[in-house]
C-alpha positions, 0 to 999 in steps of 0.5 A: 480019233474017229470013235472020240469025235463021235463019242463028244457028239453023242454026248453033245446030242444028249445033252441038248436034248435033255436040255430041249426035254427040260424047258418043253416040259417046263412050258407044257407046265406053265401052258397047264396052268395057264389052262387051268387058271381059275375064275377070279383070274386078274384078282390083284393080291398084296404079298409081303416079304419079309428079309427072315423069309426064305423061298419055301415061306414065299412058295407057301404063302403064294400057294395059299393064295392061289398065286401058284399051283405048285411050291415045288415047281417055284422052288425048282424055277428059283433055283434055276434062276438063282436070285434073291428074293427082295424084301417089300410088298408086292401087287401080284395078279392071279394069272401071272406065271410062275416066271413072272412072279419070280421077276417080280420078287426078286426085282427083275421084272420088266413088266410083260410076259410075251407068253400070257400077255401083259398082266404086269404095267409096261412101265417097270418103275416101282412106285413105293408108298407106306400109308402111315396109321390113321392117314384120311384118304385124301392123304393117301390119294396126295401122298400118290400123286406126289410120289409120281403116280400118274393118275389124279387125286380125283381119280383115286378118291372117286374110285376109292367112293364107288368101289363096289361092296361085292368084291370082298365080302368084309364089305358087305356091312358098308353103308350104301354110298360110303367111301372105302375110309377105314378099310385102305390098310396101312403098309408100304405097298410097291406099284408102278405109276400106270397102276390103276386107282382100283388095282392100287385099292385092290391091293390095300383091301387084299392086305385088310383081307389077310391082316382082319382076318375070319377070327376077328370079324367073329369077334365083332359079331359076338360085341354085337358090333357091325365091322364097320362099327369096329372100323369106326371106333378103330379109326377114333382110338388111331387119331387119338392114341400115340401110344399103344398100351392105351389104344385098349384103354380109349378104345374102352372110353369110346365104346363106354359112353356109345353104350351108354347114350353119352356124346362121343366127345372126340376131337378127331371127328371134328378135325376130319370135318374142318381138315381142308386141302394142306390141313387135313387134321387142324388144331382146334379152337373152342368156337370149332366144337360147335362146328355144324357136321354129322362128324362132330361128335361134340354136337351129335350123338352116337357114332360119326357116320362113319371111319374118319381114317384108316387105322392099323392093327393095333386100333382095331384089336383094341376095339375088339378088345378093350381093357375093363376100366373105371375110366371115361375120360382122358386128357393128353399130358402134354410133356411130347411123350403122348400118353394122357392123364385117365379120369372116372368121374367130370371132377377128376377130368378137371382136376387133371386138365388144371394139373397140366395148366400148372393150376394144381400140384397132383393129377386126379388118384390113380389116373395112370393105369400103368403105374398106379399114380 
């Protein structure tokens, strides 16, 4: 009876002390990175989850952005905690533990560490946002506030003005004195309300960082465009285009008559003009187009001065990319199906408007680029 008692004892001590070993040797890890943290340390980076990504896509995406040191350490650690990863975007800041970070993809963060301080907010609520293609700036800061964030409308457009350029280097073209209009990403994004403007910015220029990446701001270079030319031009053909398979077809129009010294012509520079609080984008009436701003593309020739809203992917690859047509103008169908009506010459631009009107039976030949017609 004796020799049993001790024998479980032995066991027992084993047991624990294996069990000491494991989580010393699991804090000695994390104080090693703590050591070794690099020194853009606080840098804020958007991570999105996708419901097909499993725990080794995410370790190799964290890895790749310097979030973590080890895949194989945050694999062991999520099945140790055994949670399911939960789809979504998610501002994580270069210095947070390995713990941390699981807490916050898998929804159990409580917003501190006690062991590397607090490098999350104290306030656990999760402040979800989806900035909509071609949103203006203003809509993002308002879309903000009336989700709960607890700063003002004033306070993000400020930051979103005096961001400075050297932080990212996809900057560097930004005129002196613009706003950050045209590189705040959209996407849903996940914050807590006490989330700072410029962590919130941060996280939109981190997500414009990874979805614009090296390739195509080569791209531009070779167009012998500045990214803040293609930024501009993207930010047109996202106002003006609802459907995708003509982005690359205004995008074309655009750039067509900028090189050959024709006023823009484009709508969306005079809404951003006129838009006003609870109208960014008015309707239009004719006496508008003679609206007195660097914007109106009607009056001044060349570009706006700058984007006029923060278009998507789709926008920017079709400026980087912009289909060959004979086309330079182009005039919405107005049937709620968003697709225009295209014209090479000012006559067959006429005759489609009167087509739309009612005035003639047949648009301009050959005036639908996908189907011939």
């Amino acid at each position: 009876m004796v020799q049993w008692l001790v024998q479980i004892l032995k066991i027992a001590t084993i047991l624990v002390l294996s069990g000491l070993v494991l989580l010393g040797g699991a804090r000695a890890f994390e104080h090693f990175q703590a050591e070794s943290r690099p020194d853009d340390i606080g840098k804020v980076y958007t991570v999105k989850i996708n419901e097909a990504d499993d725990t080794d896509a995410i370790a190799a995406l964290l890895e790749d952005n310097g979030l973590i040191n080890s895949k194989t350490y945050f694999t062991s650690r999520m099945r140790v905690v055994n949670q399911d990863l939960i789809p979504g975007s998610y501002r994580l800041v270069k210095g947070m533990s390995v713990g941390e970070i699981i807490d916050t993809i898998t929804g159990n963060s409580d917003g501190s560490d006690a062991e590397s301080g607090s490098l999350a907010s104290s306030d656990n609520t999760t402040l979800s946002i989806t900035v909509i293609e071609g949103w203006r700036t203003e809509q993002i800061a308002e879309e903000l506030v009336a989700l709960g964030w607890n700063g003002t409308f004033d306070e993000f457009m400020t930051a979103a003005q005096d961001y400075p350029s050297e932080n990212f280097s996809f900057l560097a073209d930004r005129p002196e004195g613009a706003s950050l209009e045209g590189y705040l990403f959209p996407d849903t994004y996940n914050f807590t309300p006490d989330s700072s403007a410029n962590e919130i910015i941060e996280s939109m220029l981190n997500n414009f960082d990874m979805k614009i990446p090296q390739d195509m701001r080569d791209r531009a270079a070779e167009m012998g465009l500045t990214l803040y030319e293609v930024m501009t031009f993207a930010s047109l053909v996202e106002r003006e285009a609802a459907v995708s398979e003509e982005r690359p077809y205004i995008a074309d129009i655009y750039m067509k008559r900028y090189a050959e010294g024709w006023r823009l012509d484009a709508d969306p520079t005079v809404q951003y003009a006129l838009g006003t609080e609870g109208n960014w984008w008015p309707e239009l009436t004719g006496d508008d187009l003679y609206a007195e701003s660097p914007y109106n593309t009607y009056q001044v020739y060349g570009m706006p001065p700058g984007p006029i809203a923060n278009p998507g992917y789709s926008s920017v690859r079709a400026v980087l990319f912009p289909a060959e047509s004979p086309y330079y103008f182009f005039y919405a169908r107005a049937d709620g199906t968003g697709y225009h009506l295209f014209a090479t010459t000012l006559d067959q631009q006429q005759q489609n408007i009167d087509f739309i009107a009612g005035d003639v039976s047949e648009p301009a030949p050959n005036s639908d680029p996908f189907s011939g017609a």
